[in-house]
mmCIF file as Biopython writes it, N, C-alpha, C and O atoms, coordinates in Angstrom:
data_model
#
loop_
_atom_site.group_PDB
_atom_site.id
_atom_site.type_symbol
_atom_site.label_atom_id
_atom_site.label_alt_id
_atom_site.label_comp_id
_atom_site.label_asym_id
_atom_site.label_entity_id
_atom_site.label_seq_id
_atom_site.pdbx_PDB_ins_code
_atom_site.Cartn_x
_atom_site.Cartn_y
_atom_site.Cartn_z
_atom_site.occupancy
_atom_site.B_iso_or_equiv
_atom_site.auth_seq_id
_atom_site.auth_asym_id
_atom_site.pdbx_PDB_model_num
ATOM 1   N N  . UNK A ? 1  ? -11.863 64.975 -156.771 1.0 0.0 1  A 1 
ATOM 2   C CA . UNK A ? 1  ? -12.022 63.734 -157.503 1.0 0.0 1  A 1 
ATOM 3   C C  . UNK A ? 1  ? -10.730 62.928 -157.434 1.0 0.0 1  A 1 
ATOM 4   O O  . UNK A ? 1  ? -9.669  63.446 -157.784 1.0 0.0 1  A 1 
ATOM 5   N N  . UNK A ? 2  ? -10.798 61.553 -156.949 1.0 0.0 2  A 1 
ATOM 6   C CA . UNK A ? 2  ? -9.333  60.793 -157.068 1.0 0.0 2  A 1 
ATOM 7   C C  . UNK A ? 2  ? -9.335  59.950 -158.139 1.0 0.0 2  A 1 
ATOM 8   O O  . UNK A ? 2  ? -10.203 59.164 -158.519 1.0 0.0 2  A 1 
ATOM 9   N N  . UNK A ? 3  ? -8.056  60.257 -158.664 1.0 0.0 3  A 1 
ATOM 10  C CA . UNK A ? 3  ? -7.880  59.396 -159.994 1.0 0.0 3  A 1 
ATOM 11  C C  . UNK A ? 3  ? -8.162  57.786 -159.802 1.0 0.0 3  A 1 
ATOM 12  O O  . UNK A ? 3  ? -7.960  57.216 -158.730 1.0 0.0 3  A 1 
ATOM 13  N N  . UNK A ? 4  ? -8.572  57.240 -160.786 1.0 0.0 4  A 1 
ATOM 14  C CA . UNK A ? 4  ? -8.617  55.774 -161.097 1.0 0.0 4  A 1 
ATOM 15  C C  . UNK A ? 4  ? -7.341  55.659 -161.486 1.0 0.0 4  A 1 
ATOM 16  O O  . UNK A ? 4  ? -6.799  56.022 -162.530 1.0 0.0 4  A 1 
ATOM 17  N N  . UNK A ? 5  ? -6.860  55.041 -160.408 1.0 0.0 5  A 1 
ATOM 18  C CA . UNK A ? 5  ? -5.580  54.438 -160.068 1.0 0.0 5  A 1 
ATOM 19  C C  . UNK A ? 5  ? -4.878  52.859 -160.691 1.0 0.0 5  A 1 
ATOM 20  O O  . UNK A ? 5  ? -3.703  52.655 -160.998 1.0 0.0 5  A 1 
ATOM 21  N N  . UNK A ? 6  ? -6.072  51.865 -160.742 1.0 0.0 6  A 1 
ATOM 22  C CA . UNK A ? 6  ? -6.508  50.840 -161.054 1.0 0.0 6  A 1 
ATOM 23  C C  . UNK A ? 6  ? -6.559  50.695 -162.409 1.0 0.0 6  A 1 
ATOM 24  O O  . UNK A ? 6  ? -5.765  50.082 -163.122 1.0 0.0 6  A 1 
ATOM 25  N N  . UNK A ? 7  ? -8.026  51.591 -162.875 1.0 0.0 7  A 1 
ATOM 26  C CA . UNK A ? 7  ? -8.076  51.396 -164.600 1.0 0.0 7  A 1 
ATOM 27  C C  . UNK A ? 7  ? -7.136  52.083 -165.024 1.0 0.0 7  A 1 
ATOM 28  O O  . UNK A ? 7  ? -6.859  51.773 -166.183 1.0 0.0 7  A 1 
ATOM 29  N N  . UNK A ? 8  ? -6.266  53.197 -164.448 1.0 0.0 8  A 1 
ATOM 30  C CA . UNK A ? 8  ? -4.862  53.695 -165.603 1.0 0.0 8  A 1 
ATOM 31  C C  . UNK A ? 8  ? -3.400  52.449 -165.552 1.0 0.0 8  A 1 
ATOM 32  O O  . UNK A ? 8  ? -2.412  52.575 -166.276 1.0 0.0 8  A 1 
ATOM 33  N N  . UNK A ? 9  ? -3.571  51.405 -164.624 1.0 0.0 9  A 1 
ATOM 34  C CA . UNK A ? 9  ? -2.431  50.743 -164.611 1.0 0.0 9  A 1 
ATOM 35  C C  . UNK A ? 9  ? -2.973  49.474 -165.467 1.0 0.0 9  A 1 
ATOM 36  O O  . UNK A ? 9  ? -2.090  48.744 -165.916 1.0 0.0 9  A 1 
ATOM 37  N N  . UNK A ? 10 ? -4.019  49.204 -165.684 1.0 0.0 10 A 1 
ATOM 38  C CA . UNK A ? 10 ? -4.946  48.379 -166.379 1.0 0.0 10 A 1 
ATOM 39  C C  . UNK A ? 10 ? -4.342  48.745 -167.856 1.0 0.0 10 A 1 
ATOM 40  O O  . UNK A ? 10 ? -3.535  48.046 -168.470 1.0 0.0 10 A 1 
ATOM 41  N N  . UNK A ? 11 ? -4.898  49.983 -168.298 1.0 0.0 11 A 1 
ATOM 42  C CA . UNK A ? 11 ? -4.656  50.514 -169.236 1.0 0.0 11 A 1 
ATOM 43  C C  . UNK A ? 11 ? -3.163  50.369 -170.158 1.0 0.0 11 A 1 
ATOM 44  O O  . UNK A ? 11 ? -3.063  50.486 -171.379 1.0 0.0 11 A 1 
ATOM 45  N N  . UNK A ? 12 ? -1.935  50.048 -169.061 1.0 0.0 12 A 1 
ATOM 46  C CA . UNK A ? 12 ? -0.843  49.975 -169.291 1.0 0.0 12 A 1 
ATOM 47  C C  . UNK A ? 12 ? -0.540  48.245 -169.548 1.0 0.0 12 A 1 
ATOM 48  O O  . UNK A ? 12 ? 0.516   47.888 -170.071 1.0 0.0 12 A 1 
ATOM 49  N N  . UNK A ? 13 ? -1.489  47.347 -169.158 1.0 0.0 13 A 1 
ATOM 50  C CA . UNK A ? 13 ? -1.224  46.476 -168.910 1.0 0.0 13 A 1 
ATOM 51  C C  . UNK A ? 13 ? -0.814  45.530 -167.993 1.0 0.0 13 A 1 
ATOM 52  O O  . UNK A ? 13 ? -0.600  44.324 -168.114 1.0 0.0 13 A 1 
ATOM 53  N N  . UNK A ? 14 ? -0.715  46.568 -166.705 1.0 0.0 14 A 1 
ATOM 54  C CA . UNK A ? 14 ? -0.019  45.957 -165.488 1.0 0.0 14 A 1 
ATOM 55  C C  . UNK A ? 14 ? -1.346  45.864 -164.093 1.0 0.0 14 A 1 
ATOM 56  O O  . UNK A ? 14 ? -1.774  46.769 -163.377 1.0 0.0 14 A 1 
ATOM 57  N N  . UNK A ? 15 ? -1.623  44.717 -164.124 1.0 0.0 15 A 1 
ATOM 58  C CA . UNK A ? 15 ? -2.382  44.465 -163.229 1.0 0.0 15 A 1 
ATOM 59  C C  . UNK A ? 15 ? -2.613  44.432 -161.552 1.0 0.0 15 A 1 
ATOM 60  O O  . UNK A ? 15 ? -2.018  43.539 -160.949 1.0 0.0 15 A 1 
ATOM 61  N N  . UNK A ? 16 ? -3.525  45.452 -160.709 1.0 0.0 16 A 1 
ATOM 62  C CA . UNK A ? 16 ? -2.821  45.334 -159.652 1.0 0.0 16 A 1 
ATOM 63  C C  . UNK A ? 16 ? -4.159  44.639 -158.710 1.0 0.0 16 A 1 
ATOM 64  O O  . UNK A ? 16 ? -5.382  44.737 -158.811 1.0 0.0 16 A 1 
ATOM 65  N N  . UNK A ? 17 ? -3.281  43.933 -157.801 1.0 0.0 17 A 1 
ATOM 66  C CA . UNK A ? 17 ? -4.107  43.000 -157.454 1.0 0.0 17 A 1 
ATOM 67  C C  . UNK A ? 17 ? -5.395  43.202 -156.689 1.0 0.0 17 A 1 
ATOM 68  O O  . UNK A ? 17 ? -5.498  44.383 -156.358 1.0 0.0 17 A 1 
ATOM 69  N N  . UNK A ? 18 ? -6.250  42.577 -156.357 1.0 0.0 18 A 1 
ATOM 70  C CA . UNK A ? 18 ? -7.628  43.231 -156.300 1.0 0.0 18 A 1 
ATOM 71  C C  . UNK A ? 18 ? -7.616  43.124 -154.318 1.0 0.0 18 A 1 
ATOM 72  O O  . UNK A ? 18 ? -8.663  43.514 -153.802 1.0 0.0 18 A 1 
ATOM 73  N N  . UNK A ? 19 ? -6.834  42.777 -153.633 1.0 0.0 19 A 1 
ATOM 74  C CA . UNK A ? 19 ? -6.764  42.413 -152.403 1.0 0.0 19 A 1 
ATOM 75  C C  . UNK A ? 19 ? -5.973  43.776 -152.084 1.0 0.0 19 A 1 
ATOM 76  O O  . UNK A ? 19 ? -6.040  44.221 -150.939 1.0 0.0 19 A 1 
ATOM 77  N N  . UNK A ? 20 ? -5.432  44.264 -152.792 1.0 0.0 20 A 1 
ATOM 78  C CA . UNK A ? 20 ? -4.691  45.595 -152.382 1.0 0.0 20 A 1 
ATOM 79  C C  . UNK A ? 20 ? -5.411  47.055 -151.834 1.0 0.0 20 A 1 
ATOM 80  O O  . UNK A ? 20 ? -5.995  47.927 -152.479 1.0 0.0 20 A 1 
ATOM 81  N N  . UNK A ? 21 ? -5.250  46.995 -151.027 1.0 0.0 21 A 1 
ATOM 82  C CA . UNK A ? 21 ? -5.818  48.298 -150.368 1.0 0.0 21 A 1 
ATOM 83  C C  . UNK A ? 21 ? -4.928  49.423 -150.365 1.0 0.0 21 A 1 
ATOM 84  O O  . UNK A ? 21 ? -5.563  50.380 -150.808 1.0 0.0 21 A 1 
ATOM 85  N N  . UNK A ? 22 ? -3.852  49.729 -150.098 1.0 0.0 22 A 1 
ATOM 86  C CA . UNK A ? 22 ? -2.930  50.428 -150.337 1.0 0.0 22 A 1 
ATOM 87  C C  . UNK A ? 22 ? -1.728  50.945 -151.167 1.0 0.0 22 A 1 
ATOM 88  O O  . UNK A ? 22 ? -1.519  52.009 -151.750 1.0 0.0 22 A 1 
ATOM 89  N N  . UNK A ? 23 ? -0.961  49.724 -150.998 1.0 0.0 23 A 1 
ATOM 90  C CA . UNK A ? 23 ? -0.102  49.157 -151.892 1.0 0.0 23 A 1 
ATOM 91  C C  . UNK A ? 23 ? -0.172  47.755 -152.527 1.0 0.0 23 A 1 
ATOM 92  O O  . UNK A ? 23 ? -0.592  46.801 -151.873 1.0 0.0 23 A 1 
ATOM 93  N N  . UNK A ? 24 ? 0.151   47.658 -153.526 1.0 0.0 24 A 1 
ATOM 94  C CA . UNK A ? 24 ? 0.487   46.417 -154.747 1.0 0.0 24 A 1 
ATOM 95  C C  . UNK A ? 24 ? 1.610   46.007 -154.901 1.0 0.0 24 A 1 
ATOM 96  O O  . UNK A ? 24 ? 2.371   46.821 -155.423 1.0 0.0 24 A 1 
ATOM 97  N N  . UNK A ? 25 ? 1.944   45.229 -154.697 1.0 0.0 25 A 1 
ATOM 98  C CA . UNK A ? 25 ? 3.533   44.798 -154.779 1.0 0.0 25 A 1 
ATOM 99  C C  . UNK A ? 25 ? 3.441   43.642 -156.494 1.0 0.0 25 A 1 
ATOM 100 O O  . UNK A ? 25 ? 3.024   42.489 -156.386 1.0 0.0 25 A 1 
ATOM 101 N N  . UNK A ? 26 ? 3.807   44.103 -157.656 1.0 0.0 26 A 1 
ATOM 102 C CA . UNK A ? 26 ? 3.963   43.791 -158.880 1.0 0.0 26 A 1 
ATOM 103 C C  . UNK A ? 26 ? 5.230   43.977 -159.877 1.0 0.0 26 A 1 
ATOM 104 O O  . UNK A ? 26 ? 5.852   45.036 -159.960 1.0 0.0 26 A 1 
ATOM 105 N N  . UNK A ? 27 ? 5.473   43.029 -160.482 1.0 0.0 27 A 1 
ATOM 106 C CA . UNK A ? 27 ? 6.904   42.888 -160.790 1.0 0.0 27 A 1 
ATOM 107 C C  . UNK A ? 27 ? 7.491   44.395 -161.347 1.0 0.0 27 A 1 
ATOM 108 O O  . UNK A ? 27 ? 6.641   45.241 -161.626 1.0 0.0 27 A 1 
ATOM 109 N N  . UNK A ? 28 ? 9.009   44.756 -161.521 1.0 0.0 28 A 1 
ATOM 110 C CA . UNK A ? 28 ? 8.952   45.794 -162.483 1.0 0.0 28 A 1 
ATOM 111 C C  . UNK A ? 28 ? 8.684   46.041 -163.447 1.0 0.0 28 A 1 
ATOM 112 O O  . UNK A ? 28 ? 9.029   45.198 -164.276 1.0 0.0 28 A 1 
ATOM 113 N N  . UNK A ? 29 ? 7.935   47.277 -163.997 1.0 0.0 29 A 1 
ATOM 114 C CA . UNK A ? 29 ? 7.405   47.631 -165.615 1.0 0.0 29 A 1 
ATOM 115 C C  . UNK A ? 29 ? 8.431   48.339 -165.944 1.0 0.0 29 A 1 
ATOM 116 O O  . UNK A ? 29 ? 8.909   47.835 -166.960 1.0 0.0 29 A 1 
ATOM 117 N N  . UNK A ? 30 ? 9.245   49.587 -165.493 1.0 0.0 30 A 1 
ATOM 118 C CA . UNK A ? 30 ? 10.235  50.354 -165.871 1.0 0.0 30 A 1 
ATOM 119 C C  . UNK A ? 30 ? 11.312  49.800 -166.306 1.0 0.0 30 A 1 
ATOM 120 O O  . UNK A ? 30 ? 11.705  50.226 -167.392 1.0 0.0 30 A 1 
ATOM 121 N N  . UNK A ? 31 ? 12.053  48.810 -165.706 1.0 0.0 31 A 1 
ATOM 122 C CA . UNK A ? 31 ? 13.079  48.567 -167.023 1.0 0.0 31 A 1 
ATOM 123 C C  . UNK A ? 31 ? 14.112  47.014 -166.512 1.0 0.0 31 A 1 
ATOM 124 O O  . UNK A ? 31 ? 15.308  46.764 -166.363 1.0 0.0 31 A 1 
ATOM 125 N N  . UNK A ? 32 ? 12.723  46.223 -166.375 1.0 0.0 32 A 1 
ATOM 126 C CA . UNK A ? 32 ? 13.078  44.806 -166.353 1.0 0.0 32 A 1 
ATOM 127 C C  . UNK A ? 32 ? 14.952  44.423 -166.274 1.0 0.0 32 A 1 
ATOM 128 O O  . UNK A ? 32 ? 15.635  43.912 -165.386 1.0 0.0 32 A 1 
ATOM 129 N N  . UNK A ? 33 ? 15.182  44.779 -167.198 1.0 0.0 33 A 1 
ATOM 130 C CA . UNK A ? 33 ? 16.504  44.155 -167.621 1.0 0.0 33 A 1 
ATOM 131 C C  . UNK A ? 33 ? 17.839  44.891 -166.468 1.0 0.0 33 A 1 
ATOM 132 O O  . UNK A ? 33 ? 19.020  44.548 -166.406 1.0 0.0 33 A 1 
ATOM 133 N N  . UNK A ? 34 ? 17.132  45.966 -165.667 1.0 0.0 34 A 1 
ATOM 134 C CA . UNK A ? 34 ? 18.012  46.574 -165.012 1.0 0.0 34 A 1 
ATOM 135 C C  . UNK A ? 34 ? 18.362  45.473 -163.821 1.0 0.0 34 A 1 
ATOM 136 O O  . UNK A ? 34 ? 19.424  45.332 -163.214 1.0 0.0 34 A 1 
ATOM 137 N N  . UNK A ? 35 ? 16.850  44.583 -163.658 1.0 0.0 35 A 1 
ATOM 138 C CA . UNK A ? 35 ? 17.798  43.653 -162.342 1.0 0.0 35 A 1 
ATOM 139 C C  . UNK A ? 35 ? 18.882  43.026 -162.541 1.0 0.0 35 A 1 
ATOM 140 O O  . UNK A ? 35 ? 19.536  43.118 -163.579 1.0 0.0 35 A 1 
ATOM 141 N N  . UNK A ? 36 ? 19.186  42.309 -161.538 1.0 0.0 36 A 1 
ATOM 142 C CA . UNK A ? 36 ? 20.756  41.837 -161.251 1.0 0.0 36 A 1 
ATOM 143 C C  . UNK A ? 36 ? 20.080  40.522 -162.057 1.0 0.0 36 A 1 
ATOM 144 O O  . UNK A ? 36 ? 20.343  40.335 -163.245 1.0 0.0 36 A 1 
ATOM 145 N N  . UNK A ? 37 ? 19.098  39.541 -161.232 1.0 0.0 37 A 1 
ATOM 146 C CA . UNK A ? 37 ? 18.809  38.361 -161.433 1.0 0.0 37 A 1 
ATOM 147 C C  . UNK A ? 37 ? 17.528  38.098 -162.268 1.0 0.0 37 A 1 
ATOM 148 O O  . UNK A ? 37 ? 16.901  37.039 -162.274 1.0 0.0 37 A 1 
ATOM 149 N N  . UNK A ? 38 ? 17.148  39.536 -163.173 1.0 0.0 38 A 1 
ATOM 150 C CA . UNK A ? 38 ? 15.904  39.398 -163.351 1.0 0.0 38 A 1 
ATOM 151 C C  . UNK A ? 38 ? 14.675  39.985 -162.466 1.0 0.0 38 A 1 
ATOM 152 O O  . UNK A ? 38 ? 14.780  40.306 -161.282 1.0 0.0 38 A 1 
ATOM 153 N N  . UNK A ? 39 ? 13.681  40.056 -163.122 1.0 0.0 39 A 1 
ATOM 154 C CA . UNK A ? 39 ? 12.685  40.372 -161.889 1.0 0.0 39 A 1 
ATOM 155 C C  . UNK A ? 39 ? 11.738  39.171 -161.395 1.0 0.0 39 A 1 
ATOM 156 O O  . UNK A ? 39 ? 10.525  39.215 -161.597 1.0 0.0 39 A 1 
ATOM 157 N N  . UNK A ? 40 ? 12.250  38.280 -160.849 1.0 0.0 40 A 1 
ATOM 158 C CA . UNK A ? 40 ? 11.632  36.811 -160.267 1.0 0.0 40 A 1 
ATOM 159 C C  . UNK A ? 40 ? 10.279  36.959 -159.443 1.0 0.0 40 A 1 
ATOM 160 O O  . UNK A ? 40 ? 9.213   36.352 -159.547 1.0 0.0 40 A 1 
ATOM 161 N N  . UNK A ? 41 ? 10.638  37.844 -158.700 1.0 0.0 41 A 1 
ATOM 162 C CA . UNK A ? 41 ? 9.822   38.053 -157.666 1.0 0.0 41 A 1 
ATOM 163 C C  . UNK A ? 41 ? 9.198   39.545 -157.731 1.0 0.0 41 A 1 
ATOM 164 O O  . UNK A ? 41 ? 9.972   40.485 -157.916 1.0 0.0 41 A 1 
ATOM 165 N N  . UNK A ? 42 ? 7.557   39.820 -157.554 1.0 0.0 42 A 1 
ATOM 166 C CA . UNK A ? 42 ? 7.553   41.296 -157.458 1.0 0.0 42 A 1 
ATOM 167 C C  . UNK A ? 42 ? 8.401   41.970 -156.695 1.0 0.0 42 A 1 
ATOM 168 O O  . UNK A ? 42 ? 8.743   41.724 -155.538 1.0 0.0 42 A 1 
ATOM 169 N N  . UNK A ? 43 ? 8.872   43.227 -157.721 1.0 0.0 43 A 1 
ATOM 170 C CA . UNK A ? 43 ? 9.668   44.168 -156.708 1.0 0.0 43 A 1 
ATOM 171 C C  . UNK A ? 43 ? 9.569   45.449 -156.379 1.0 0.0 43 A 1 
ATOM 172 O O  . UNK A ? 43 ? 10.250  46.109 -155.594 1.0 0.0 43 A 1 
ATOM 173 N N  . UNK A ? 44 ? 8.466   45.814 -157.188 1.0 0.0 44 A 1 
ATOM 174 C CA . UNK A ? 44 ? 7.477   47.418 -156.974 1.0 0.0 44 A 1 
ATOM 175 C C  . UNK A ? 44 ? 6.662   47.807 -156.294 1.0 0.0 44 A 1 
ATOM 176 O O  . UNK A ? 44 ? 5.679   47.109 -156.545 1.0 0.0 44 A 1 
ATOM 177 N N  . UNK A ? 45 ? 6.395   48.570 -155.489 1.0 0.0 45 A 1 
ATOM 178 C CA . UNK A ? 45 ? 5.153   48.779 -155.524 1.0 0.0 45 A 1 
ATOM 179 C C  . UNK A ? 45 ? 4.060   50.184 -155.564 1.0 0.0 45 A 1 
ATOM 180 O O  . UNK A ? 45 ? 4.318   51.333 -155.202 1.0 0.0 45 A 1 
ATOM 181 N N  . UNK A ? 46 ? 3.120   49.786 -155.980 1.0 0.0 46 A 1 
ATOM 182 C CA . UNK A ? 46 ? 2.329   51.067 -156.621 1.0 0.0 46 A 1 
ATOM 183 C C  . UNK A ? 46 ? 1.435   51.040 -155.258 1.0 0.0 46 A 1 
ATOM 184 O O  . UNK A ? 46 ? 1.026   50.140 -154.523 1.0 0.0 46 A 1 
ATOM 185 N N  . UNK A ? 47 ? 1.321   52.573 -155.277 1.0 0.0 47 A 1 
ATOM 186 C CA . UNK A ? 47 ? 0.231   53.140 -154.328 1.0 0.0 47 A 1 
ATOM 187 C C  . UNK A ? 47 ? -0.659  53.014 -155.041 1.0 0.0 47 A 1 
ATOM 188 O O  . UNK A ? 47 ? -0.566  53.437 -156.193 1.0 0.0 47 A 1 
ATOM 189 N N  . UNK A ? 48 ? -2.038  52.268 -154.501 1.0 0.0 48 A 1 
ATOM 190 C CA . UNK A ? 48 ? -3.964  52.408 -155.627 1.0 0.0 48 A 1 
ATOM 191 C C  . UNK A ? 48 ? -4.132  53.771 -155.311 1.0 0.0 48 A 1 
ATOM 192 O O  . UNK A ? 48 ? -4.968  54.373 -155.985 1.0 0.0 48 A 1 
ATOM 193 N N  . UNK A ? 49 ? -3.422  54.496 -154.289 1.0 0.0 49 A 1 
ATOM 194 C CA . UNK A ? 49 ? -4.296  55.295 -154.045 1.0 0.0 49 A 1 
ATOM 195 C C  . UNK A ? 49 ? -3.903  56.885 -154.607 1.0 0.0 49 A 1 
ATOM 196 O O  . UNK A ? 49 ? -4.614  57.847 -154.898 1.0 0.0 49 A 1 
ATOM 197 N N  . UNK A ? 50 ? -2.486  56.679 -154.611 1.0 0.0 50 A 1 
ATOM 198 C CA . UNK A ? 50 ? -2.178  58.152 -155.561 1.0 0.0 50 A 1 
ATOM 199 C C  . UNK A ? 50 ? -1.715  57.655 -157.254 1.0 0.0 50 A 1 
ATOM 200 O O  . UNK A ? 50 ? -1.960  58.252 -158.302 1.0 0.0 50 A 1 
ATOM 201 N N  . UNK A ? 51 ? -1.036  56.465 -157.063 1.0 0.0 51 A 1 
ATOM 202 C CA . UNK A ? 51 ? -0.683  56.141 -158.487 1.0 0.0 51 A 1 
ATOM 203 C C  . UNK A ? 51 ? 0.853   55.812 -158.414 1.0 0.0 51 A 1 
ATOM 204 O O  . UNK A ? 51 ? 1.465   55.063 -159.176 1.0 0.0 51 A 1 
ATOM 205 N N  . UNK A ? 52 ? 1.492   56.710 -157.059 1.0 0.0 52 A 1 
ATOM 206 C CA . UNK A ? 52 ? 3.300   56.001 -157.112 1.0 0.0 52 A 1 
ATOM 207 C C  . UNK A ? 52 ? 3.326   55.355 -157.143 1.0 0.0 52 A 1 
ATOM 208 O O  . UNK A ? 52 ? 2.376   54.688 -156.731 1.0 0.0 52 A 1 
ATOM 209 N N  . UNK A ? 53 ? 4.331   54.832 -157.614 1.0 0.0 53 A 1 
ATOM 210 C CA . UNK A ? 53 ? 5.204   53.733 -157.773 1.0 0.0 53 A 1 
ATOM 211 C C  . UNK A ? 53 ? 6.803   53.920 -157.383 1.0 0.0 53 A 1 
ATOM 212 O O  . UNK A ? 53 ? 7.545   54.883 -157.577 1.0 0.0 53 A 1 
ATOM 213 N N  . UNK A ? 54 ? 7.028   52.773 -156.827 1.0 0.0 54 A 1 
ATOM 214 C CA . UNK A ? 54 ? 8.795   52.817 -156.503 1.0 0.0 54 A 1 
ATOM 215 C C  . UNK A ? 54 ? 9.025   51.053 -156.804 1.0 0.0 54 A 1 
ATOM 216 O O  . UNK A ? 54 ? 8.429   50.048 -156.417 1.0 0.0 54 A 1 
ATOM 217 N N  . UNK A ? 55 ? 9.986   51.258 -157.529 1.0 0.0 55 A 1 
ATOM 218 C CA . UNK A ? 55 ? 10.999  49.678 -157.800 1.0 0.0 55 A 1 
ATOM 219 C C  . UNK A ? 55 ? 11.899  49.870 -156.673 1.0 0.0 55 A 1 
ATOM 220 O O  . UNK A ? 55 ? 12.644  50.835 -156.497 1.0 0.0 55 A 1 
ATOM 221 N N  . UNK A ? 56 ? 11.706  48.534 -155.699 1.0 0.0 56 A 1 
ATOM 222 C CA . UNK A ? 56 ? 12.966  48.084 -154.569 1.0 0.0 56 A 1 
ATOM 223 C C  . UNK A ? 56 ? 13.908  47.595 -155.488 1.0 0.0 56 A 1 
ATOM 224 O O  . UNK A ? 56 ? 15.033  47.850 -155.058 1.0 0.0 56 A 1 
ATOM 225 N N  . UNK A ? 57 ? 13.945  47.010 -156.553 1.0 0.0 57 A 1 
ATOM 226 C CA . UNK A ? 57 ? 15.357  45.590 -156.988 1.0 0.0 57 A 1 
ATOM 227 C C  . UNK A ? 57 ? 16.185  46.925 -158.411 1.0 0.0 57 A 1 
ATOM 228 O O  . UNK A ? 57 ? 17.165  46.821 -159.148 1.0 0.0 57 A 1 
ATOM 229 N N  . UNK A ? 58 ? 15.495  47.666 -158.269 1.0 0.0 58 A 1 
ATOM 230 C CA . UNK A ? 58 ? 16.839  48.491 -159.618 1.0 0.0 58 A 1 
ATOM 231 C C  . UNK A ? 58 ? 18.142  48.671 -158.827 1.0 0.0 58 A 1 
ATOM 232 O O  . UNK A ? 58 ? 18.324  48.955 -157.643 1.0 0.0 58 A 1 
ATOM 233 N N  . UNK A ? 59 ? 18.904  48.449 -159.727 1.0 0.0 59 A 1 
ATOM 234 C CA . UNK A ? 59 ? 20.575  48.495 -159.472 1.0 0.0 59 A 1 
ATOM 235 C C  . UNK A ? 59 ? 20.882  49.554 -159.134 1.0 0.0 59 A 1 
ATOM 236 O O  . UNK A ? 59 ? 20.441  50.311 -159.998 1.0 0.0 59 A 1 
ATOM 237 N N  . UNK A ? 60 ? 21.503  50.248 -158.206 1.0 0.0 60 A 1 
ATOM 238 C CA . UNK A ? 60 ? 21.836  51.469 -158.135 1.0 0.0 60 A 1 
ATOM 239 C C  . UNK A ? 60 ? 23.400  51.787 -158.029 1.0 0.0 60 A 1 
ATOM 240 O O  . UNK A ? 60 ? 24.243  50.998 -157.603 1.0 0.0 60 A 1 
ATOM 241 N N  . UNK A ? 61 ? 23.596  52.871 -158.417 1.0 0.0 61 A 1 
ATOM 242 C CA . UNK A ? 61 ? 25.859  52.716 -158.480 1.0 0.0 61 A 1 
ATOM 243 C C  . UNK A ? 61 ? 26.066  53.237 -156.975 1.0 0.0 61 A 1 
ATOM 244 O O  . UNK A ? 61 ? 25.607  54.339 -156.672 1.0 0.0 61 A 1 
ATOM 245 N N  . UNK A ? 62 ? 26.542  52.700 -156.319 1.0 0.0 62 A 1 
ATOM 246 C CA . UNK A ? 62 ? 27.558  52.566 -155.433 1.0 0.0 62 A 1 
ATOM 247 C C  . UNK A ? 62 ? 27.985  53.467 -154.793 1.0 0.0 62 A 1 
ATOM 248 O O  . UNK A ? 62 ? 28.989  53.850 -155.393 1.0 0.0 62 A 1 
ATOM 249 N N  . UNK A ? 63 ? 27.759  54.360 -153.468 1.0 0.0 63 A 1 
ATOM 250 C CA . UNK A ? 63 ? 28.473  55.682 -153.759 1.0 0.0 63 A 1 
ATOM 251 C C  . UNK A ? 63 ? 29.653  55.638 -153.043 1.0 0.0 63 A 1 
ATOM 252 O O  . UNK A ? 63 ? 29.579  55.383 -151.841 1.0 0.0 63 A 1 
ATOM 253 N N  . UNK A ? 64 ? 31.021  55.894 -153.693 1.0 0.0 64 A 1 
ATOM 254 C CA . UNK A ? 64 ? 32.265  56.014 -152.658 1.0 0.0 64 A 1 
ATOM 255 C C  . UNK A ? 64 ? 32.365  57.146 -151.672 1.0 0.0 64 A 1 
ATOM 256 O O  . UNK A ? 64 ? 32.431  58.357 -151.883 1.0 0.0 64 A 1 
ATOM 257 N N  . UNK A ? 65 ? 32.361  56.536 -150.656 1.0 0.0 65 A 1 
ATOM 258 C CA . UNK A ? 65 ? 32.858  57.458 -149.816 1.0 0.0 65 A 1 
ATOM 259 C C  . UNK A ? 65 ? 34.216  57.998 -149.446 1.0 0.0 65 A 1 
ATOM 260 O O  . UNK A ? 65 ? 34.319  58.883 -148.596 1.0 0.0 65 A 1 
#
């Protein structure tokens, strides 16, 4: 059985778009305020089909080499 991928992000409030077959590209839900400039532009995106999700725009520290 594959999870409803759709009605659990529904459920959260975050809508994913109905043209999406794979991936959804929708702003960040995890923690807005971490962008640099805001989240202007979607910067996530959720798999419909397992449920991941990955944010491209979170800040990440720097690593020295």
């Amino acid at each position: 059985m594959t999870p409803d991928v759709r009605s659990f992000y529904a459920a959260l409030g975050i809508h994913l778009p109905d043209w999406a077959d794979l991936n959804a590209s929708v702003r960040c839900f995890a923690d807005s305020g971490a962008h640099q400039n805001g989240d202007r532009r979607p910067s996530c995106s959720v798999s419909v089909i397992t449920g991941a999700w990955k944010c491209h725009g979170l800040r990440r520290p720097r690593r020295r080499i």
